[in-house]
C-alpha positions as CSV (number, residue, x, y, z in Angstrom):
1,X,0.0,0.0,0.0
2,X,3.2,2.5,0.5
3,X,4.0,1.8,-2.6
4,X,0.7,2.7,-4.1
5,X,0.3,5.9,-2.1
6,X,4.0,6.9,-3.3
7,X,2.9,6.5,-7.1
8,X,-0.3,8.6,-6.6
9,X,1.7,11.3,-5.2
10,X,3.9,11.2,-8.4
11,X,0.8,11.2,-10.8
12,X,-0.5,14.3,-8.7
13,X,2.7,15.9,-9.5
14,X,2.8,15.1,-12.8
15,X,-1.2,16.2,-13.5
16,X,1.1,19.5,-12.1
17,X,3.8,19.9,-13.8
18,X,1.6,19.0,-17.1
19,X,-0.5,22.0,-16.1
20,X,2.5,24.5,-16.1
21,X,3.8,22.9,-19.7
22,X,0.5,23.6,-20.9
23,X,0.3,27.2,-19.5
24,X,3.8,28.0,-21.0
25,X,3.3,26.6,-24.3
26,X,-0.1,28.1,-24.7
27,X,1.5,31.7,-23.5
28,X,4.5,31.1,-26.1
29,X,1.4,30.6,-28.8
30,X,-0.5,33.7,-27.9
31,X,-3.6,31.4,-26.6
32,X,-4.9,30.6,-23.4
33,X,-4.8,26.7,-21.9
34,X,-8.6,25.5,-22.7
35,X,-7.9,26.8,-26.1
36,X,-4.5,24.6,-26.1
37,X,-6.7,21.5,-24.8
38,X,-8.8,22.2,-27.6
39,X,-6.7,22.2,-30.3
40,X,-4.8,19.0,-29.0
41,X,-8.3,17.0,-28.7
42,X,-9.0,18.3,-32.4
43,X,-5.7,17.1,-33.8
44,X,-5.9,13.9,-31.9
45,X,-9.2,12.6,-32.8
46,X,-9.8,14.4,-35.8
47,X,-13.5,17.0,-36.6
48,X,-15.6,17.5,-33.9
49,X,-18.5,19.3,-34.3
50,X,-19.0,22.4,-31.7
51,X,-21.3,20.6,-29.3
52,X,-19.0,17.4,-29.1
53,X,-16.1,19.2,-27.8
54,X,-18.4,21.5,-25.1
55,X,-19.3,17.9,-24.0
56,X,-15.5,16.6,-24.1
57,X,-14.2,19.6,-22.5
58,X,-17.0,20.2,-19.9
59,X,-17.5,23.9,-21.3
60,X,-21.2,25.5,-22.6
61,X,-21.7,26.1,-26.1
62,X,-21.2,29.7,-25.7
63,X,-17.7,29.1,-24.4
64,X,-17.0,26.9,-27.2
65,X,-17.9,29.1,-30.1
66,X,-16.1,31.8,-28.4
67,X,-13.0,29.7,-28.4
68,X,-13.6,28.7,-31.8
69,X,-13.6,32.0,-33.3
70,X,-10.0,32.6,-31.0
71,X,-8.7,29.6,-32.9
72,X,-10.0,30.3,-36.4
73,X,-8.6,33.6,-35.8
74,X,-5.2,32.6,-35.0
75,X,-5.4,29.9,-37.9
76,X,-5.3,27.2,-35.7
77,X,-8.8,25.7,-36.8
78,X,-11.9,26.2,-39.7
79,X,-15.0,25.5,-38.9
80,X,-16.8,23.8,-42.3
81,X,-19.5,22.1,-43.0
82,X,-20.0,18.5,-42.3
83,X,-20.1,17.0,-45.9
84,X,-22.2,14.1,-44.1
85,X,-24.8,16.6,-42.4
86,X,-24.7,20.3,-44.5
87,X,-26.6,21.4,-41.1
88,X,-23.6,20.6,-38.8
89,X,-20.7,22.7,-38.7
90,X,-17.4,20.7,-37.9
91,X,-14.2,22.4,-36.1
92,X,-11.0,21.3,-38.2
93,X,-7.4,21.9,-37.4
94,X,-5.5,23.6,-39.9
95,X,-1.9,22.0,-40.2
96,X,0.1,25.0,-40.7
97,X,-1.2,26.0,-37.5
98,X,-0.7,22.8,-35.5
99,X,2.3,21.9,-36.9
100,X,3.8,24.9,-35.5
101,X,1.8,24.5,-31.7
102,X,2.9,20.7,-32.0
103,X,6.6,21.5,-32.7
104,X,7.0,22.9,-29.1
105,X,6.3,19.7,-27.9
106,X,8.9,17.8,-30.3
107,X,11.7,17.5,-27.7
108,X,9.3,16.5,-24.4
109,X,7.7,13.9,-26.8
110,X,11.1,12.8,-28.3
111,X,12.4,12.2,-25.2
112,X,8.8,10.3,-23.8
113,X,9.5,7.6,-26.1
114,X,13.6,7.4,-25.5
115,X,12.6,6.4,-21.6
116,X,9.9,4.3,-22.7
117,X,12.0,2.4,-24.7
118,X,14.6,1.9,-21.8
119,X,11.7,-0.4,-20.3
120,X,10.2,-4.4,-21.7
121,X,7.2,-4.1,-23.5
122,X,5.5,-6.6,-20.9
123,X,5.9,-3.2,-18.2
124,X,4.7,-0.5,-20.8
125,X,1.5,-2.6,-21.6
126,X,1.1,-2.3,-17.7
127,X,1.8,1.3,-17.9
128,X,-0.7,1.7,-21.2
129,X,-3.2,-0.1,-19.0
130,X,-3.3,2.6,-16.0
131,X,-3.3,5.6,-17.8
132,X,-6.6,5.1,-19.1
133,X,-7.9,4.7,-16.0
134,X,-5.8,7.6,-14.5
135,X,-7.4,10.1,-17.1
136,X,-10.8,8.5,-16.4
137,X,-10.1,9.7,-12.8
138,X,-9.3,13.0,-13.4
139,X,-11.7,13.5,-15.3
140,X,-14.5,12.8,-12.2
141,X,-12.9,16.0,-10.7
């Protein structure tokens, strides 16, 4: 049980120190955090329209089509029209923009995968099975 209360400590401190990362690469891109979640959930898992990432995020409507508009402005996103619905309107990242909000991240991500790959697949399945779970709890508060 020591053991498992030392390791929830760490991924409190982590959930931390990923916070401050955010807020400095978000600063450095002239946009605010929730706007940075955002954009990563959009480049991630592709068109959303409007009302799925207010759901995603937890934010009203309102907040999400003013963040929209703070994206499409900065040419991070477009908001078009679903080809499969021409009544839905789908936010779309734009890669110019992404590519160059992503790039900040190349180095941290780069060196992600270099420990990773100091460890046997058999412990990073293990690892890949309690993240999940540790987003899913975060994501109760």
């Amino acid at each position: 049980m020591e053991l498992a209360r030392q390791l929830a400590g760490e991924l409190f401190e982590l959930s931390m120190a990923l916070d401050r990362v955010g807020n400095a690469a978000a600063s450095r891109l002239g946009i605010n955090q929730t706007d940075l979640i955002c954009l990563t959930l959009l480049h991630r898992r592709g068109p959303m329209s409007p009302g799925e990432v207010a759901s995603e995020l937890g934010l009203t409507n309102a907040a999400i089509s003013a963040m929209a508009a703070r994206l499409e402005k900065n040419r991070y996103v477009t908001r078009e029209v679903d080809p499969a619905d021409r009544r839905r309107v789908l936010l779309t990242v734009q890669p110019e923009g992404t590519e160059q909000a992503f790039a900040l991240f190349d180095g941290m991500y780069q060196s992600m995968v270099e420990l990773f790959a100091e460890y046997p697949e058999a412990d990073l399945r293990r690892v890949a099975e309690i993240l999940p779970r540790y987003r899913a709890i975060l994501a109760e508060w």
